[in-house]
N, C-alpha and C positions, 0 to 999 in steps of 0.2 A: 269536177273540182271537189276535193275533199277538204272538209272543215276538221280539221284536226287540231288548230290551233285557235280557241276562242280569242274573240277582238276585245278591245280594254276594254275594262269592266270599270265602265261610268255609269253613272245612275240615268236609264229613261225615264225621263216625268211620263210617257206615251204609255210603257208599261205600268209604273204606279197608277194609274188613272184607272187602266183598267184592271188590274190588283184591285181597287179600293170598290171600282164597280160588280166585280164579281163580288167581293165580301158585303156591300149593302145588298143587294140581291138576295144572298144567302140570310143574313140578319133577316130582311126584312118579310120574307119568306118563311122563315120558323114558326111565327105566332097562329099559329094551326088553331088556336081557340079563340082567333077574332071570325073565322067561318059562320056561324051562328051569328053573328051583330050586323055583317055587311054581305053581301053576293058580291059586289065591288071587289071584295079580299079574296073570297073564292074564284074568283074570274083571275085576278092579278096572280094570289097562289100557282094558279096553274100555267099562265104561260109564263110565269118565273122558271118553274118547275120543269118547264120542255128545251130549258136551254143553258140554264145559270151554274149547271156541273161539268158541261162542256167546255162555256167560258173559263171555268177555273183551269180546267185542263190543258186547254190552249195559252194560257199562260206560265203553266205549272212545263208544258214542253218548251216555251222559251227560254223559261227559267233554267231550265237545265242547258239549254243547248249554250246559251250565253255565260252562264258559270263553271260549264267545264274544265276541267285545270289543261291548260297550255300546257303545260310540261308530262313529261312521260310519269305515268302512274298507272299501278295494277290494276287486274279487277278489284281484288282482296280489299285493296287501302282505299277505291273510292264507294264503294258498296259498306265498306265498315263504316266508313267515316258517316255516309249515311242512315246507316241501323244507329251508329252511335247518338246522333242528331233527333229518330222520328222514335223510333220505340219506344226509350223513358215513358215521350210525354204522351205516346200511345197509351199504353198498359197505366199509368198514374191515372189519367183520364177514366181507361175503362174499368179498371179497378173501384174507383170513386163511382162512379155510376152503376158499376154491381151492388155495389153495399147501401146506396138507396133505393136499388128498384126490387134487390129480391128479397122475397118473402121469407125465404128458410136458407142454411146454409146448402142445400143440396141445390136450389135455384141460384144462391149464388156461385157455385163451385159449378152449377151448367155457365153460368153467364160468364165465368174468367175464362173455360174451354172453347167458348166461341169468341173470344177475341184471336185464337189463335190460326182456328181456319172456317169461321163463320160469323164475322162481326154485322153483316146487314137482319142478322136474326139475333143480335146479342142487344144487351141491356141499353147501350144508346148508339143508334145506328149510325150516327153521322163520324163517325172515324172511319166507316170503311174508305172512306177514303186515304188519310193516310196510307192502308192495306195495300190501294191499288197503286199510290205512289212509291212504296216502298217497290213493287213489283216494277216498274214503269224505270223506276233508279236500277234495278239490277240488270234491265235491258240497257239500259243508256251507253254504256261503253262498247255493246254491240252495233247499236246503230251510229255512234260517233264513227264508224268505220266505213258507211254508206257514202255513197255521196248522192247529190241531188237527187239526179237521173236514177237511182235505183230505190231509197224512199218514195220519188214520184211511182216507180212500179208496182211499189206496194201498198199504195192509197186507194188502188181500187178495189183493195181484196180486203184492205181494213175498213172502207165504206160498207162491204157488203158483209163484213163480222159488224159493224154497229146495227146493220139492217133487222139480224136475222139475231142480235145480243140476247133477246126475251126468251128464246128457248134454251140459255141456258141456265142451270145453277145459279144460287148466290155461293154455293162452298169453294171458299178460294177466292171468292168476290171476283167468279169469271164470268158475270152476267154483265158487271158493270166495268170491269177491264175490259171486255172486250165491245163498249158501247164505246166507251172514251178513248180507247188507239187511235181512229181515226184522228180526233181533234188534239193526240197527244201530238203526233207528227205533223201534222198541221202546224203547231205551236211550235217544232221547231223548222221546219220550214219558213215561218214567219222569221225567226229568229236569222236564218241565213242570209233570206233577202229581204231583211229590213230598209235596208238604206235603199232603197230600190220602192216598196211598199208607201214609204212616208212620203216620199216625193208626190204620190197621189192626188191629184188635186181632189178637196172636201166636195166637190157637187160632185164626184163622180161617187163618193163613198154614200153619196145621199143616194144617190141612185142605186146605188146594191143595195138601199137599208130599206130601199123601197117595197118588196115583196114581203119582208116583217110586217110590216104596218096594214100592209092588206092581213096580212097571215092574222095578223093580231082582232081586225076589225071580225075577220070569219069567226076567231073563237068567242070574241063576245058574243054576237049573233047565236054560233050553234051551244057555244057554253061548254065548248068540248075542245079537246086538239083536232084542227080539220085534218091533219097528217096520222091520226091514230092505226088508220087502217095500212098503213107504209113504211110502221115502225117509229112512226111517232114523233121523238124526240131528236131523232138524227137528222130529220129534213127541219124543221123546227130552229133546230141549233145551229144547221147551217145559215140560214135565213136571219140569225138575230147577230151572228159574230159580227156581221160590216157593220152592224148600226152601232153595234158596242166599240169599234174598231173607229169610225167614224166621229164618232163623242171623244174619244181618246187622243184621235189627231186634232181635231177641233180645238181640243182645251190646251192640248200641247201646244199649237202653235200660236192662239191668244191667247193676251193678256190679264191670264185669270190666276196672277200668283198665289193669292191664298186659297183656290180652290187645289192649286197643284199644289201648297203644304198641306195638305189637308189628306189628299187622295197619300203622296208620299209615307205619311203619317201612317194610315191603313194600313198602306201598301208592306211598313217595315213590320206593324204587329197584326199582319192579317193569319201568323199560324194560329197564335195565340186567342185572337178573336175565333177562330174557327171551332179553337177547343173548347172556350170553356161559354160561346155566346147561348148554348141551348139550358145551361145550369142559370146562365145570367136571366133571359128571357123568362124560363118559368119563374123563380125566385120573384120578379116584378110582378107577373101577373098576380100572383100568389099574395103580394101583398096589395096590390090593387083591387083583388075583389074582394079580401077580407074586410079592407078598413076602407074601401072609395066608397061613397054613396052614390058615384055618378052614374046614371044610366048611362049606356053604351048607345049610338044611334049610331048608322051607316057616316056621319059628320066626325059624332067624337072618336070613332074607331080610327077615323085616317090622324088624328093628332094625337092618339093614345097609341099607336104604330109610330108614330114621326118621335115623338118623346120616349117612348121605349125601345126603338131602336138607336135613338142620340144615347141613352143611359151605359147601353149596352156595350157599345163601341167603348165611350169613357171607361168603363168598370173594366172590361177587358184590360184594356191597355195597361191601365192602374195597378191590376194585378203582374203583369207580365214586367213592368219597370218594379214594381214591389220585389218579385222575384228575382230579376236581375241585380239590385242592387243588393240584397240581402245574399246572394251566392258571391257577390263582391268582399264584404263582409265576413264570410266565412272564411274564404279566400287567407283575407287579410289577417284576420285570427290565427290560419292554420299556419302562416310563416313567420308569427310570432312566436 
């Protein structure tokens, strides 16, 4: 059966959920200088870290598979539409973060040349991701032409390119495209047979989330990823998707309305959040250790995490509706 025609595009609260759980993940995971105050943070760091770019993926491939336009369209006009969408706020981003990180204009005129085929070694790494979604969008109109049966044939050759990702390159950011395939396809496989997945009953999704939670207990214990030696993060990510999956159905189907306006919320400004939450995060700390008197213990770190990650969410947003309505504005000026 080919999916050539995506089904109405109404909003899943299933999807925002985990939209919003991927992006606190990602937030809450940045503060790389609470390391030093807690082992607690260093522990949780890491197995954030073995699976929370996966997650994003896996719904970054639903995303697409569910937005696809119904109606007939080129490569050209869907592939444009989407440079026209990610680039801007690519290059604004990396630009801004050349101009504070380098020293000399030669370091920064290195650090604008690696946004264009080396951003995981450019001036702030976490855009390579847009990189790899922009790549992941120029595919999409290819695999819209699959159907089930023949993506299923090529999950096993994209497992064993996540296996085997670490030998390669980041130029091109083909070390970490070809970590995330896997769980890009996934994501839209998820998307296909959605209606068919939710139906699930939650003890059974407890029961796949099961092997996490061991997974999780070994890495406390060894303090390491116990999958390091197998490629690490792809058995890892497989292991933590039902539980994330699991939490998503759970809250979707109770009655937790304002945690689903909340995850929604995320979920509408999780680009936004993604870009500029690493400027937001330092800027806090930055004013936290100049002017707090408060010492840090393994206690005040998880509420100095919980309150700078609640800031950062807010400021994010603030700016992104700041932005939006001020391009409204202009708008409205220029057809005056």
């Amino acid at each position: 059966m080919n999916h050539k025609v995506s089904p109405k595009k109404v909003r899943l609260t299933c999807l925002d959920i985990l939209t919003a759980i991927a992006a606190l993940l990602v937030i809450s995971g940045h503060h790389r200088f609470l390391e030093e105050y807690a082992l607690w943070y260093h522990i949780y760091k890491e197995v954030v870290y073995s699976f929370h770019m996966a997650l994003f993926m896996l719904v970054s491939g639903f995303l697409m598979q569910y937005s696809y336009p119904s109606w007939p369209v080129s490569y050209s006009q869907y592939v444009g539409r989407k440079l026209r969408k990610f680039l801007p706020a690519y290059f604004a981003v990396g630009i801004v973060a050349s101009v504070v990180a380098s020293s000399s204009f030669i370091d920064f005129f290195r650090n604008i040349l690696l946004l264009f085929y080396d951003p995981v070694n450019g001036s702030i790494q976490i855009i390579w991701y847009i990189y790899v979604l922009i790549i992941f969008y120029a595919l999409m109109p290819f695999i819209m032409k699959l159907s089930e049966r023949n993506i299923f044939a090529i999950l096993p050759m994209a497992f064993l390119l996540s296996l085997v990702s670490s030998s390669f390159g980041s130029i091109l950011c083909l070390r970490s495209a070809s970590y995330l395939f896997f769980f890009f396809l996934l994501g839209i496989l998820l998307c296909r047979y959605f209606q068919y997945i939710r139906r699930i009953k939650l003890i059974y999704w407890l029961l796949l989330a099961t092997p996490f939670l061991i997974y999780v207990a070994f890495f406390i214990y060894l303090e390491r990823n116990p999958f390091a030696f197998l490629g690490g993060r792809t058995f890892s990510s497989i292991l933590a998707l039902p539980l994330c999956l699991w939490i998503g159905v759970y809250l979707d189907k109770g009655r937790y309305k304002l945690t689903n306006v909340v995850c929604g919320l995320l979920s509408k400004y999780t680009f936004s959040i993604y870009l500029w939450q690493m400027f937001v995060i330092n800027a806090l700390w930055l004013v936290f250790s100049r002017f707090s008197k408060c010492a840090l213990t393994p206690y005040t770190t998880l509420l100095y995490l919980i309150i700078s990650s609640a800031l950062t969410i807010v400021i994010c947003i603030t700016l992104a509706i700041g932005y939006k309505k001020s391009m409204q504005w202009i708008q409205i000026i220029k057809s005056r």
